[in-house]
C-alpha positions, -999 to +999 in steps of 0.1 A: +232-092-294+199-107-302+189-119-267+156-137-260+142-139-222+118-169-214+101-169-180+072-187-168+049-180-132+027-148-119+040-112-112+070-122-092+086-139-120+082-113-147+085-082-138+122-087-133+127-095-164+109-067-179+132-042-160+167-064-175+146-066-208+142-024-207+183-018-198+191-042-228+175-021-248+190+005-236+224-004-243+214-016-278+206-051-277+176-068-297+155-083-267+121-105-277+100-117-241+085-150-237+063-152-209+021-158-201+000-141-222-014-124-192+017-099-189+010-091-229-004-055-221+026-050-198+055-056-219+037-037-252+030-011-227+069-010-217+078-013-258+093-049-253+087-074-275+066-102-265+053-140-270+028-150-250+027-185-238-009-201-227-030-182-200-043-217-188-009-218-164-021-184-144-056-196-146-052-230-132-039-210-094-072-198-092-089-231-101-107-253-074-078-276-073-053-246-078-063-228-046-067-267-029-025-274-041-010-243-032-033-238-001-019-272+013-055-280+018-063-316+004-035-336-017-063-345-043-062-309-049-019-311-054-029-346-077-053-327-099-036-301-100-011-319-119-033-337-139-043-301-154-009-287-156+006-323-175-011-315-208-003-280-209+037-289-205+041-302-242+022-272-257+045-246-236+074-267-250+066-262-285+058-227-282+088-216-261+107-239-285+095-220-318+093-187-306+135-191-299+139-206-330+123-179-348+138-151-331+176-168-337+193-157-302+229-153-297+219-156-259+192-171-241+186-161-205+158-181-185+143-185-154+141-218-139+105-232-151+111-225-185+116-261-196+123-259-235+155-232-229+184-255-221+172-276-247+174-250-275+207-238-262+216-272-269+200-275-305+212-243-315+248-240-298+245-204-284+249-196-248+224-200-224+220-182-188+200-191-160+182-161-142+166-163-107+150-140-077+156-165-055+188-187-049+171-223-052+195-238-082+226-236-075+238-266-049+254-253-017+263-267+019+250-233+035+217-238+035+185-260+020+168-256-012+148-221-004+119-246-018+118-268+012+103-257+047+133-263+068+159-243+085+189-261+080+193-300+069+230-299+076+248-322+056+216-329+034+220-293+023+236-298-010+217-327-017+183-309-014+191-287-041+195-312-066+162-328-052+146-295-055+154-288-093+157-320-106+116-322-099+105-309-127+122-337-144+109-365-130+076-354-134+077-345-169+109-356-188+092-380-204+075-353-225+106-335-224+124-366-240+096-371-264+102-335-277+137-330-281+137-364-305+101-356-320+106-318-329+143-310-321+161-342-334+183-346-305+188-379-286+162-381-257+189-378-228+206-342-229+243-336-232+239-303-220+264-293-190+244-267-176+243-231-177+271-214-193+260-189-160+236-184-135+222-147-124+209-137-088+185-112-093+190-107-053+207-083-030+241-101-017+231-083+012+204-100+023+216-136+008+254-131+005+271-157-024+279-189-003+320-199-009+310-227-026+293-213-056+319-204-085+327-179-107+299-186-129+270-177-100+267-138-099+247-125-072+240-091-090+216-074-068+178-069-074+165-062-106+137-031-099+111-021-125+100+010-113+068+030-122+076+069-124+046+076-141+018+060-121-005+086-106-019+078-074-058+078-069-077+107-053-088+080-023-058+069-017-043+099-010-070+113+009-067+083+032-028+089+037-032+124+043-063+116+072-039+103+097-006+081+104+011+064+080-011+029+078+004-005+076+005-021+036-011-058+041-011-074+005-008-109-006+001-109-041-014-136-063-019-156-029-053-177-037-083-173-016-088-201+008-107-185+039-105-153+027-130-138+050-116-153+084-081-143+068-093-109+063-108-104+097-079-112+117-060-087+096-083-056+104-087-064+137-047-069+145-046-036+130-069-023+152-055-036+183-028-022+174-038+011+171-031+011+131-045+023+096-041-001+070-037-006+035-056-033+018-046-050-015-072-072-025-049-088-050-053-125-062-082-133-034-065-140-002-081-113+013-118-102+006-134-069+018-160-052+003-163-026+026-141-015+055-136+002+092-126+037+091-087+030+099-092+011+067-083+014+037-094-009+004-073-011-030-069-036-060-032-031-065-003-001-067+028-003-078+051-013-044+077+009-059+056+043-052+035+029-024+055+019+000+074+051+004+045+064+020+038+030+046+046+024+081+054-009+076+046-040+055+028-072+060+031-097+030+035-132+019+071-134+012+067-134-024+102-121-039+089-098-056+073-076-029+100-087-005+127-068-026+106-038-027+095-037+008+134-041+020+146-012-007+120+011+009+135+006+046+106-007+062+102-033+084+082-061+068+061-092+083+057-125+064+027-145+062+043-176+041+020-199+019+047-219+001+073-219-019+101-199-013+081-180+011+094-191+041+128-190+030+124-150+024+104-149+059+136-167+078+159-147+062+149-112+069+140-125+108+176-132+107+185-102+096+164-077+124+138-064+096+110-089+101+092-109+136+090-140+130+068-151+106+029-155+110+008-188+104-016-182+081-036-210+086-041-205+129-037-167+123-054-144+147-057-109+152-034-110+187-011-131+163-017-095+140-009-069+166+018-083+182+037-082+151+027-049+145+041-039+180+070-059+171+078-037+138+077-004+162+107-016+178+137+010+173+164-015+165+140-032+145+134+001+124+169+009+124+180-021+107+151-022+082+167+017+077+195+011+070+197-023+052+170+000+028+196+025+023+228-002+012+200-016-012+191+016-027+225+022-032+233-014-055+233-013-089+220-049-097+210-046-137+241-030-146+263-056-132+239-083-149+244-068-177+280-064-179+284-099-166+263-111-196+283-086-220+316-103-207+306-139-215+294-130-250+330-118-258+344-145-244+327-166-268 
């Protein structure tokens, strides 16, 4: 099959698709990437062909108004933010929308933000498959839209789904509209049913499939790029071999709002604690140029290797890092900022991995070392353990795979 991938968003939401990319390949299919330009050097790196849509999406987190939206700090920073993002919408259209058309799929698998897929699906009459780490679009009774703050909205449940990913919509169909008539020649209102299927690229172990969702929803397990080759740096691993196992605190692409107060609460939790720590700087949440002894300061590693040699984790709830902290067996605190975050943080409290989660913006360090002291807890450990060990064990590409091999058969 010719199969193109189209993805949209930071880290979280490419690397996944990298690793179903690579096992495509592997079993012979013609695969082509669409995703920010920023991941360009990854994918050429990993042999996958790639088309890089504008940088300006990436760039606008770390904007003035970027870090304001997503830091929940002002709404003018939310309402600029969108101003910004707006113009960038119809140019991401037209170059997801050529960059399928050239390529001439038989399948088209996308995550959620990638706007132009359904549409081309549509235009070009070959099967189309939605893609997700997180399990925000599909409708179910069991529980909200992962995208919403809230625990459980009862009979509202279904409905906030559809309120979740119909958002995108009302906030830009009229571009969308304007395209499918101006460059695809279809009538501005979309006859498209949906997703011929929808992928979970998610352990049914942590979010099992809900009875409600049909045979179309796979929840196939998580999708893991690892790094076999990555060599770790002489500092690092004279800082693991100086004492205990330290703590991993990281933050992903998390933007910078009061990095330094963040920052200080962190190393001092740790060392109320009585804990090393690991450090990743990452997108600017936390800042340290230099650090304590029981301290330890790095850019970025690959979670994969890392966390094999951690104590514990302490994160933002990103799905990304969540997955890999939960395959390694370690218990794991979550520091939400939005998003899905606090979906992933409630979750794994419910399952006995995690404390509860941490308020960034009234964090202290007692907030710090009592979660720390929570993670110690043998039960706690246990089921972080063992959960690691059933995850390990899952073989979530392959069955992606084969259920994407089944429906191109069928057709």
């Amino acid at each position: 099959m010719r199969i193109t991938i189209q993805t949209l968003g930071s880290r979280g939401d490419v690397q996944p698709y990298c690793a179903l990319a690579l096992a495509l390949q592997g079993r012979g299919h013609l695969v082509q990437l669409v995703a920010p330009d920023q991941f360009s050097a990854m994918a050429a790196e990993l042999g996958i062909p790639f088309v890089s849509l504008p940088a300006e999406f990436l760039a606008l987190i770390d904007s003035r108004a970027g870090k304001q939206a997503l830091g929940g700090k002002a709404i003018s920073g939310s309402i600029n933010l969108l101003r910004q993002v707006g113009p960038l919408v119809r140019q991401v259209l037209e170059i997801e929308g050529q960059a399928i058309a050239d390529f001439g799929p038989d399948l088209i698998i996308h995550h959620p933000k990638s706007m132009a897929s359904p549409h081309m699906a549509e235009k070009l009459g070959v099967l189309c498959v939605l893609a997700c780490p997180l399990p925000g679009f599909t409708p179910t009774a069991a529980w909200p839209s992962p995208l919403i703050p809230v625990a459980n909205l009862g009979p509202l449940n279904w409905a906030s789904h559809l309120l979740a990913t119909k958002s995108a919509n009302v906030l830009f169909g009229k571009l969308q509209r304007q395209w499918r008539q101006d460059v695809l020649g279809l009538p501005a209102k979309t006859a498209h049913k949906g997703p011929d299927a929808t992928l979970y690229a998610y352990s049914p172990r942590v979010v099992p499939k809900p009875a409600d969702w049909g045979d179309d929803v796979l929840v196939s397990g998580y999708w893991f790029l690892d790094t076999p080759d990555w060599v770790m740096p002489d500092a690092l691993q004279r800082f693991l071999a100086a004492g205990d196992a330290p703590v991993y605190v990281g933050f992903g692409s998390m933007p910078g709002i009061d990095p330094e107060r963040f920052t200080k609460a962190i190393i001092d939790g740790l060392a109320r604690a009585g804990k090393r720590g690991l450090l990743a700087t990452g997108g600017g949440a936390l800042s340290a140029s230099t650090a304590p002894d029981h301290i330890h300061i790095l850019d970025a590693a690959p979670h994969d290797r890392l966390f094999a040699h951690v104590s514990a984790t302490m994160h933002h709830g990103g799905a990304g890092t969540t997955a890999a902290a939960l395959r390694a067996g370690k218990p794991t605190t979550i520091c939400p900022f939005f998003g899905d975050q606090p979906f992933w943080a409630s979750r794994l409290h419910n399952l006995g991995v995690s404390p509860p989660p941490l308020d960034r913006k009234r964090l202290t360090a007692e907030h710090v070392a009592s979660a720390l002291q929570a993670m110690d807890a043998p039960a706690m450990r246990h089921n972080a353990a063992a959960l690691g060990t059933r995850i390990r064990a899952e073989t979530g590409i392959a069955n992606a795979i084969a259920r994407l091999e089944t429906l191109a058969s069928a057709k």
